[in-house]
C-alpha positions in Angstrom: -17.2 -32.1 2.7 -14.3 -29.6 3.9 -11.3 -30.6 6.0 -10.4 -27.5 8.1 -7.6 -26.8 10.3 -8.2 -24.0 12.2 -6.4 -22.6 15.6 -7.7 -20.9 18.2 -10.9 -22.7 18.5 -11.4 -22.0 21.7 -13.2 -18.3 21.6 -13.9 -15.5 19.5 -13.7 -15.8 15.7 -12.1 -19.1 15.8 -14.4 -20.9 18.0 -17.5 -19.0 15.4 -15.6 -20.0 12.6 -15.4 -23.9 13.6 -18.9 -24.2 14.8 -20.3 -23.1 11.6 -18.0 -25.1 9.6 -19.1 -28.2 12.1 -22.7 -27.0 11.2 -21.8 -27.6 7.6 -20.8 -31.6 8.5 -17.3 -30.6 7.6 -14.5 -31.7 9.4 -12.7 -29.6 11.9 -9.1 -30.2 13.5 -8.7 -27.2 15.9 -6.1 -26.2 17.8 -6.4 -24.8 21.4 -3.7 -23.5 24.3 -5.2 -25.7 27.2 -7.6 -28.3 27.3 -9.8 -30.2 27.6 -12.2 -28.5 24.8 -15.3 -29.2 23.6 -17.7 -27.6 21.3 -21.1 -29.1 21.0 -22.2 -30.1 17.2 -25.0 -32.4 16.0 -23.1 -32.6 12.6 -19.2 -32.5 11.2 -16.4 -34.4 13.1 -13.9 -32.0 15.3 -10.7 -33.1 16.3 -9.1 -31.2 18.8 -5.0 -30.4 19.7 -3.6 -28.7 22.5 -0.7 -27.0 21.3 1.1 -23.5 22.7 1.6 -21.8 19.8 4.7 -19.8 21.3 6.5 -23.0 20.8 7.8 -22.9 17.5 8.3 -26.9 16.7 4.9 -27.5 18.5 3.5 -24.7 16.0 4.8 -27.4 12.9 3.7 -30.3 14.9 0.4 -29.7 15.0 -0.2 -29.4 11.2 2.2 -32.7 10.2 -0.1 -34.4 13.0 -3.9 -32.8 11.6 -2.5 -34.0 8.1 -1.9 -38.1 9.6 -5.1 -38.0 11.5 -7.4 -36.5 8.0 -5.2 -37.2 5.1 -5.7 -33.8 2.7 -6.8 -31.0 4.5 -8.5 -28.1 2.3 -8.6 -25.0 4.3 -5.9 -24.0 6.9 -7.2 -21.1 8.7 -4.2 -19.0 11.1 -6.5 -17.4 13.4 -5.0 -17.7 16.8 -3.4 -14.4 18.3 -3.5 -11.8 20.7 -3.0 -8.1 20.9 -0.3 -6.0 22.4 -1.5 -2.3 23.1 0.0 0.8 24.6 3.0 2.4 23.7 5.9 1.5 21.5 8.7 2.9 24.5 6.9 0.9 27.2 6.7 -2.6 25.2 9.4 -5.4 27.0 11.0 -7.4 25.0 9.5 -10.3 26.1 5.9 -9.2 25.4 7.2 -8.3 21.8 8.9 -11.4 21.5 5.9 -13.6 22.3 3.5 -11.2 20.5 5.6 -12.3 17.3 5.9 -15.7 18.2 2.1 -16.5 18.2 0.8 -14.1 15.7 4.0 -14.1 13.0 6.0 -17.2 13.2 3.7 -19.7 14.4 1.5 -18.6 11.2 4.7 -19.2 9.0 5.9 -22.6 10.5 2.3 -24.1 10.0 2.5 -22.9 6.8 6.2 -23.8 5.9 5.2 -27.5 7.2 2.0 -27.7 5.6 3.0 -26.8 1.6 4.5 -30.1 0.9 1.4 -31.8 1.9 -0.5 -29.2 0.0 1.5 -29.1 -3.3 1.3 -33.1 -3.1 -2.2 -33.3 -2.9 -2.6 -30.1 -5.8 -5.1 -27.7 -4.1 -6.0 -25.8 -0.5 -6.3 -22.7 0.6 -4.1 -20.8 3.5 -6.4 -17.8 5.3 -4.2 -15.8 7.6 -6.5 -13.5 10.2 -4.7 -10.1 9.9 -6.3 -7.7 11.3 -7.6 -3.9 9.7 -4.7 -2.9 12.2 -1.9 -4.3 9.8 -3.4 -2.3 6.9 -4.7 1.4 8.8 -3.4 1.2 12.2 -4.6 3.2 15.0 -2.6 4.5 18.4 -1.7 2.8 20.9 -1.3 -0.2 18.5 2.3 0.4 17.1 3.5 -3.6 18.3 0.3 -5.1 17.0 0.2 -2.9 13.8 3.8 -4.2 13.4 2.7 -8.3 13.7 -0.3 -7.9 11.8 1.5 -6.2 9.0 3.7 -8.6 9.1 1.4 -11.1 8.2 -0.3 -9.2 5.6 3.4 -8.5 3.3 3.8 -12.6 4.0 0.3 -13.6 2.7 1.1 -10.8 -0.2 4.3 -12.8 -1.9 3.2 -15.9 -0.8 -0.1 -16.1 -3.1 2.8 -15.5 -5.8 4.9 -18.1 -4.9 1.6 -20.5 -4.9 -0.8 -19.4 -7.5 1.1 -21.8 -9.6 0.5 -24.9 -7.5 -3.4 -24.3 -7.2 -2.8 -23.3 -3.5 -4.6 -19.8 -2.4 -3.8 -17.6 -0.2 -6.5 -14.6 1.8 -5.5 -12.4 4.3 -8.6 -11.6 5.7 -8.8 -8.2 7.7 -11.6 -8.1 10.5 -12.2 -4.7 12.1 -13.7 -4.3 15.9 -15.7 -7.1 16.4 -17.8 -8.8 19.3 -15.6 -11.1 20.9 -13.3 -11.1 23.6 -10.2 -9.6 22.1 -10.4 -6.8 24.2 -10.4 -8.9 27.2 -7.5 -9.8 29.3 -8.1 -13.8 28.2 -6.3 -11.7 24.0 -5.4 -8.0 25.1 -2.0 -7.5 27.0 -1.2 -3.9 27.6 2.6 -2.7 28.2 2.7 -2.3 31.9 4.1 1.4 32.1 1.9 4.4 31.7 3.7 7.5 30.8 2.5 10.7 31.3 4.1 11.8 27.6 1.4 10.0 26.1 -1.7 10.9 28.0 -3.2 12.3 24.7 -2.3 9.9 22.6 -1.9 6.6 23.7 -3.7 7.4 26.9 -7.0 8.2 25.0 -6.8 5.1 22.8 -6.4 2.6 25.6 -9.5 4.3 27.4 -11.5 4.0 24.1 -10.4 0.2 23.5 -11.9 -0.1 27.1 -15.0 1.6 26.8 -15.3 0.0 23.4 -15.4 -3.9 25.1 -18.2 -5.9 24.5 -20.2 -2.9 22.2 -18.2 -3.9 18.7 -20.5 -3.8 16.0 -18.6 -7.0 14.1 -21.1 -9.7 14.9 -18.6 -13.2 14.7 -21.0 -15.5 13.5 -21.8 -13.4 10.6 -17.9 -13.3 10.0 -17.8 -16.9 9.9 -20.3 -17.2 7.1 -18.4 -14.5 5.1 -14.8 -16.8 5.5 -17.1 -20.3 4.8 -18.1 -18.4 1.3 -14.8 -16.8 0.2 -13.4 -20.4 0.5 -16.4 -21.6 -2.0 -15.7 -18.8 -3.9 -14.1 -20.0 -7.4 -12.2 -16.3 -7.0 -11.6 -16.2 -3.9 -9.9 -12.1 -2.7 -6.3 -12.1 -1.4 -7.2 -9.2 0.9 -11.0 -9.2 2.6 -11.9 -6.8 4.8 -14.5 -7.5 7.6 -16.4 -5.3 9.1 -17.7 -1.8 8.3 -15.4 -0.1 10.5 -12.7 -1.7 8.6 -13.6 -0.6 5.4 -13.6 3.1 6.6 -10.4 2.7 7.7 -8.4 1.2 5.1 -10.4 3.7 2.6 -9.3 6.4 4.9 -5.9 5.1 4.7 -5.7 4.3 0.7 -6.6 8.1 0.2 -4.0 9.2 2.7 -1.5 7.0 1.1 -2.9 8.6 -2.2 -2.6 12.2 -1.3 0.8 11.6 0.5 2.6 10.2 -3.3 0.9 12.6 -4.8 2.4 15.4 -2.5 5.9 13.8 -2.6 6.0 12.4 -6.4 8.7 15.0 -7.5 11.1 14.2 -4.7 10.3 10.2 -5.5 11.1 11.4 -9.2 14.1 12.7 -8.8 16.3 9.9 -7.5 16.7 8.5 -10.8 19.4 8.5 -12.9 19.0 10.8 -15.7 17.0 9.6 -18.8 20.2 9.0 -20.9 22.7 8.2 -18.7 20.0 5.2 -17.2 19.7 4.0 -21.1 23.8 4.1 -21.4 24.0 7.4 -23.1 25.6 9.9 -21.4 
Protein backbone atom coordinates (compact mmCIF):
# COMPACT_ATOMS: atom_id res chain seq x y z
CA UNK A 1 0.00 0.00 0.00
CA UNK A 2 0.99 3.78 -0.88
CA UNK A 3 0.53 6.79 1.38
CA UNK A 4 -0.17 9.72 -0.94
CA UNK A 5 -0.42 13.27 -0.19
CA UNK A 6 -1.76 14.97 -2.87
CA UNK A 7 -3.41 18.73 -3.22
CA UNK A 8 -5.85 19.81 -5.15
CA UNK A 9 -8.09 16.90 -5.00
CA UNK A 10 -10.90 18.54 -5.73
CA UNK A 11 -11.00 18.61 -9.83
CA UNK A 12 -8.97 18.07 -12.70
CA UNK A 13 -5.75 16.03 -12.58
CA UNK A 14 -5.72 15.96 -8.82
CA UNK A 15 -9.05 14.72 -8.19
CA UNK A 16 -8.08 11.78 -11.40
CA UNK A 17 -4.98 11.30 -9.70
CA UNK A 18 -6.47 10.39 -6.08
CA UNK A 19 -9.31 8.42 -7.35
CA UNK A 20 -7.11 6.01 -9.06
CA UNK A 21 -4.72 5.88 -6.38
CA UNK A 22 -8.01 5.21 -3.92
CA UNK A 23 -8.86 2.49 -6.69
CA UNK A 24 -5.45 0.92 -5.89
CA UNK A 25 -6.53 0.59 -1.89
CA UNK A 26 -3.81 3.12 -1.26
CA UNK A 27 -4.14 5.80 1.11
CA UNK A 28 -4.88 9.24 0.13
CA UNK A 29 -4.55 12.60 2.30
CA UNK A 30 -5.73 15.40 -0.09
CA UNK A 31 -5.82 18.72 0.25
CA UNK A 32 -8.67 21.03 -0.97
CA UNK A 33 -9.52 25.05 -0.87
CA UNK A 34 -13.12 24.67 0.58
CA UNK A 35 -14.94 21.94 1.88
CA UNK A 36 -16.78 19.73 2.65
CA UNK A 37 -15.22 17.06 -0.08
CA UNK A 38 -15.95 13.83 -0.87
CA UNK A 39 -14.89 11.48 -3.49
CA UNK A 40 -16.64 8.17 -3.70
CA UNK A 41 -14.26 4.85 -3.38
CA UNK A 42 -15.11 1.32 -2.66
CA UNK A 43 -11.33 0.80 -1.79
CA UNK A 44 -8.17 2.89 -0.24
CA UNK A 45 -8.78 5.29 2.85
CA UNK A 46 -8.88 9.31 1.94
CA UNK A 47 -8.35 11.75 4.32
CA UNK A 48 -9.19 15.07 3.43
CA UNK A 49 -7.77 18.88 4.57
CA UNK A 50 -9.04 22.18 3.80
CA UNK A 51 -6.22 24.37 3.49
CA UNK A 52 -5.76 27.81 1.24
CA UNK A 53 -2.68 27.25 -0.24
CA UNK A 54 -2.02 31.14 -0.60
CA UNK A 55 -1.29 30.94 3.05
CA UNK A 56 2.13 30.17 3.37
CA UNK A 57 2.21 28.55 7.15
CA UNK A 58 -1.13 26.81 6.28
CA UNK A 59 0.80 25.44 3.09
CA UNK A 60 3.53 23.65 5.91
CA UNK A 61 0.74 22.78 8.11
CA UNK A 62 -0.91 20.69 6.10
CA UNK A 63 2.01 18.27 5.37
CA UNK A 64 3.34 18.22 9.45
CA UNK A 65 -0.48 17.36 10.09
CA UNK A 66 -0.87 14.41 6.86
CA UNK A 67 2.58 13.08 8.37
CA UNK A 68 0.72 12.76 12.40
CA UNK A 69 -2.48 11.36 10.98
CA UNK A 70 -0.39 8.40 8.44
CA UNK A 71 3.05 8.18 9.95
CA UNK A 72 5.45 7.80 6.55
CA UNK A 73 3.98 9.02 3.66
CA UNK A 74 5.61 7.75 0.22
CA UNK A 75 4.49 10.02 -2.57
CA UNK A 76 3.87 13.85 -2.10
CA UNK A 77 2.37 14.96 -5.17
CA UNK A 78 2.26 19.33 -5.69
CA UNK A 79 -0.49 19.48 -8.00
CA UNK A 80 -2.64 22.34 -6.88
CA UNK A 81 -2.37 25.62 -9.13
CA UNK A 82 -3.97 27.89 -11.36
CA UNK A 83 -3.06 29.85 -14.50
CA UNK A 84 -2.55 33.45 -15.14
CA UNK A 85 -2.93 34.38 -18.90
CA UNK A 86 -2.85 37.59 -20.99
CA UNK A 87 -0.23 39.94 -21.12
CA UNK A 88 2.86 40.46 -19.13
CA UNK A 89 2.06 44.76 -18.97
CA UNK A 90 -1.48 44.10 -17.84
CA UNK A 91 -0.67 41.50 -14.96
CA UNK A 92 -1.38 43.41 -11.14
CA UNK A 93 0.64 42.72 -8.70
CA UNK A 94 -1.61 41.06 -6.73
CA UNK A 95 -2.60 38.44 -9.37
CA UNK A 96 1.21 37.79 -9.75
CA UNK A 97 1.75 37.64 -6.20
CA UNK A 98 -0.91 34.99 -5.58
CA UNK A 99 -0.13 33.26 -8.87
CA UNK A 100 3.37 32.57 -7.09
CA UNK A 101 2.04 32.00 -3.84
CA UNK A 102 0.00 28.87 -4.83
CA UNK A 103 1.97 27.43 -7.60
CA UNK A 104 5.84 28.37 -6.37
CA UNK A 105 5.98 28.73 -2.73
CA UNK A 106 3.33 26.73 -1.37
CA UNK A 107 5.15 23.74 -3.47
CA UNK A 108 8.44 24.70 -1.60
CA UNK A 109 7.10 25.08 2.02
CA UNK A 110 5.46 21.56 1.71
CA UNK A 111 8.46 20.42 0.63
CA UNK A 112 10.88 22.33 3.01
CA UNK A 113 8.49 20.80 5.95
CA UNK A 114 8.19 17.55 4.62
CA UNK A 115 12.20 16.38 4.11
CA UNK A 116 12.89 15.87 7.70
CA UNK A 117 10.12 13.42 7.87
CA UNK A 118 11.35 12.04 4.59
CA UNK A 119 15.08 11.75 5.31
CA UNK A 120 14.01 10.14 8.77
CA UNK A 121 12.03 7.63 7.42
CA UNK A 122 14.93 6.97 4.29
CA UNK A 123 12.73 6.96 1.06
CA UNK A 124 9.66 8.97 -0.91
CA UNK A 125 9.21 10.65 -3.70
CA UNK A 126 8.31 14.54 -4.30
CA UNK A 127 6.24 15.03 -7.96
CA UNK A 128 5.85 18.65 -8.71
CA UNK A 129 2.95 19.28 -11.60
CA UNK A 130 4.85 21.73 -13.90
CA UNK A 131 3.37 22.32 -16.75
CA UNK A 132 4.82 21.93 -20.80
CA UNK A 133 4.39 25.82 -20.24
CA UNK A 134 7.52 26.10 -17.86
CA UNK A 135 9.62 24.19 -20.47
CA UNK A 136 8.14 25.68 -24.24
CA UNK A 137 5.94 28.40 -23.33
CA UNK A 138 3.34 29.84 -25.58
CA UNK A 139 1.88 33.69 -25.68
CA UNK A 140 -0.19 35.04 -23.65
CA UNK A 141 1.47 32.85 -20.93
CA UNK A 142 4.55 35.02 -19.91
CA UNK A 143 3.31 34.96 -15.80
CA UNK A 144 2.47 31.34 -15.86
CA UNK A 145 5.58 30.33 -18.00
CA UNK A 146 7.43 32.33 -15.26
CA UNK A 147 5.75 30.03 -12.14
CA UNK A 148 5.92 26.93 -13.88
CA UNK A 149 9.53 27.40 -14.67
CA UNK A 150 10.10 28.14 -11.57
CA UNK A 151 9.14 24.97 -10.44
CA UNK A 152 10.89 23.02 -12.97
CA UNK A 153 14.78 24.80 -12.06
CA UNK A 154 13.54 23.89 -8.20
CA UNK A 155 12.71 20.17 -8.94
CA UNK A 156 16.12 20.32 -11.17
CA UNK A 157 18.69 21.04 -8.06
CA UNK A 158 16.61 19.59 -5.63
CA UNK A 159 16.79 15.80 -7.03
CA UNK A 160 20.67 16.72 -6.46
CA UNK A 161 20.39 17.74 -3.13
CA UNK A 162 18.26 14.32 -2.41
CA UNK A 163 19.47 11.55 -4.64
CA UNK A 164 21.65 10.86 -1.70
CA UNK A 165 19.03 10.35 0.86
CA UNK A 166 16.88 7.86 -1.34
CA UNK A 167 14.31 10.74 -1.88
CA UNK A 168 13.24 11.33 -5.67
CA UNK A 169 12.23 14.03 -7.25
CA UNK A 170 9.80 14.30 -10.98
CA UNK A 171 8.67 17.22 -12.49
CA UNK A 172 6.06 16.03 -14.50
CA UNK A 173 5.00 18.32 -17.47
CA UNK A 174 1.29 17.82 -18.76
CA UNK A 175 0.30 19.51 -21.99
CA UNK A 176 -3.47 20.60 -22.86
CA UNK A 177 -5.54 18.33 -21.23
CA UNK A 178 -9.34 17.68 -20.50
CA UNK A 179 -10.05 19.22 -17.37
CA UNK A 180 -11.19 22.48 -16.24
CA UNK A 181 -8.02 24.50 -16.28
CA UNK A 182 -9.36 26.62 -18.75
CA UNK A 183 -12.30 27.46 -16.78
CA UNK A 184 -12.78 30.37 -14.54
CA UNK A 185 -12.99 27.76 -11.28
CA UNK A 186 -8.12 27.63 -12.55
CA UNK A 187 -7.82 30.34 -15.40
CA UNK A 188 -7.53 34.08 -14.25
CA UNK A 189 -6.99 36.42 -17.14
CA UNK A 190 -5.25 40.02 -16.56
CA UNK A 191 -8.19 42.28 -16.65
CA UNK A 192 -6.98 44.85 -19.35
CA UNK A 193 -7.06 44.16 -23.09
CA UNK A 194 -4.74 46.29 -25.07
CA UNK A 195 -5.12 46.88 -28.49
CA UNK A 196 -0.98 46.53 -28.88
CA UNK A 197 -1.51 42.99 -28.56
CA UNK A 198 -4.44 42.15 -30.64
CA UNK A 199 -2.13 39.76 -32.68
CA UNK A 200 -0.41 38.34 -30.23
CA UNK A 201 -1.85 37.95 -27.04
CA UNK A 202 -5.26 38.63 -28.37
CA UNK A 203 -5.16 35.42 -30.69
CA UNK A 204 -3.87 33.24 -27.92
CA UNK A 205 -6.49 34.03 -25.39
CA UNK A 206 -9.24 33.35 -28.20
CA UNK A 207 -7.57 30.02 -28.92
CA UNK A 208 -7.26 28.94 -25.08
CA UNK A 209 -11.11 29.70 -25.26
CA UNK A 210 -12.10 27.93 -28.22
CA UNK A 211 -9.66 25.22 -27.09
CA UNK A 212 -11.95 24.53 -23.53
CA UNK A 213 -13.35 21.33 -22.99
CA UNK A 214 -11.75 19.79 -26.63
CA UNK A 215 -8.03 18.99 -25.07
CA UNK A 216 -6.91 15.83 -26.23
CA UNK A 217 -5.03 15.00 -22.65
CA UNK A 218 -7.48 12.52 -21.31
CA UNK A 219 -6.82 12.87 -17.02
CA UNK A 220 -7.50 9.53 -16.16
CA UNK A 221 -5.07 8.16 -18.46
CA UNK A 222 -2.58 10.79 -16.84
CA UNK A 223 -3.17 9.34 -13.58
CA UNK A 224 -2.13 5.90 -14.59
CA UNK A 225 1.02 7.29 -16.21
CA UNK A 226 2.04 9.29 -12.51
CA UNK A 227 0.79 5.79 -10.51
CA UNK A 228 3.54 3.90 -12.73
CA UNK A 229 6.48 6.39 -12.77
CA UNK A 230 6.24 6.16 -8.90
CA UNK A 231 6.58 2.12 -9.30
CA UNK A 232 9.08 2.70 -11.59
CA UNK A 233 12.55 1.48 -9.93
CA UNK A 234 13.97 4.64 -12.42
CA UNK A 235 11.70 6.73 -12.07
CA UNK A 236 12.37 10.29 -14.99
CA UNK A 237 13.14 13.71 -13.32
CA UNK A 238 11.30 15.39 -16.24
CA UNK A 239 7.97 13.54 -17.83
CA UNK A 240 6.18 14.94 -20.31
CA UNK A 241 2.41 14.30 -20.68
CA UNK A 242 0.66 14.53 -23.46
CA UNK A 243 1.37 14.53 -27.15
CA UNK A 244 1.03 18.03 -27.57
CA UNK A 245 3.62 18.44 -25.06
CA UNK A 246 6.08 16.47 -26.57
CA UNK A 247 5.88 18.51 -29.80
CA UNK A 248 6.51 21.33 -28.00
CA UNK A 249 9.34 20.83 -25.85
CA UNK A 250 11.00 18.95 -29.16
CA UNK A 251 10.15 22.14 -30.98
CA UNK A 252 11.76 24.09 -28.27
CA UNK A 253 15.03 21.68 -27.67
CA UNK A 254 15.85 22.23 -31.53
CA UNK A 255 15.28 25.97 -31.20
CA UNK A 256 17.43 26.10 -28.25
CA UNK A 257 19.81 23.88 -30.38
CA UNK A 258 19.95 25.99 -33.46
CA UNK A 259 20.00 29.26 -31.32
CA UNK A 260 23.88 28.00 -29.42
CA UNK A 261 24.71 26.83 -32.46
CA UNK A 262 24.09 30.29 -34.17
CA UNK A 263 25.61 32.22 -31.19
CA UNK A 264 28.59 29.69 -30.03
CA UNK A 265 31.41 32.10 -31.20
CA UNK A 266 30.06 35.11 -29.37
CA UNK A 267 29.51 32.49 -26.13
CA UNK A 268 33.33 31.56 -27.05
CA UNK A 269 34.73 34.52 -26.88
CA UNK A 270 34.18 35.84 -23.33
CA UNK A 271 36.89 33.72 -22.00
CA UNK A 272 40.02 34.57 -20.92
CA UNK A 273 42.59 33.72 -23.28
CA UNK A 274 43.93 30.07 -23.22
CA UNK A 275 47.18 31.03 -21.32
CA UNK A 276 46.41 33.73 -19.42
CA UNK A 277 43.18 31.44 -17.91
CA UNK A 278 46.06 28.59 -17.07
CA UNK A 279 48.38 31.55 -15.34
CA UNK A 280 50.63 32.04 -18.36
CA UNK A 281 50.53 35.13 -19.79
Amino acid sequence: MTVWFITGISRGLGKALAAAALAEGDTVIGTVRTGPFDLEHDRGTLHVLTVDLADGQAAAASITKAFAMAGPIDVIVNNAGYGLLGALEKASDADVERLFSVDVFAPFRIIRAALPHLRAQGHGHIINITSIAGRAPTTGSAVYAAAKYALEGLSSALALEVAPLGIKVTAVAPGAFRTDFLSSHSIRKSDTEDAAYAETVGRSSAAFDSAAGRQQGNPDFAAQAIIALTRSGNPPLHLLLGSDALRRARSKLDEIADEIDAWEDITRSTDFATDERHGLG
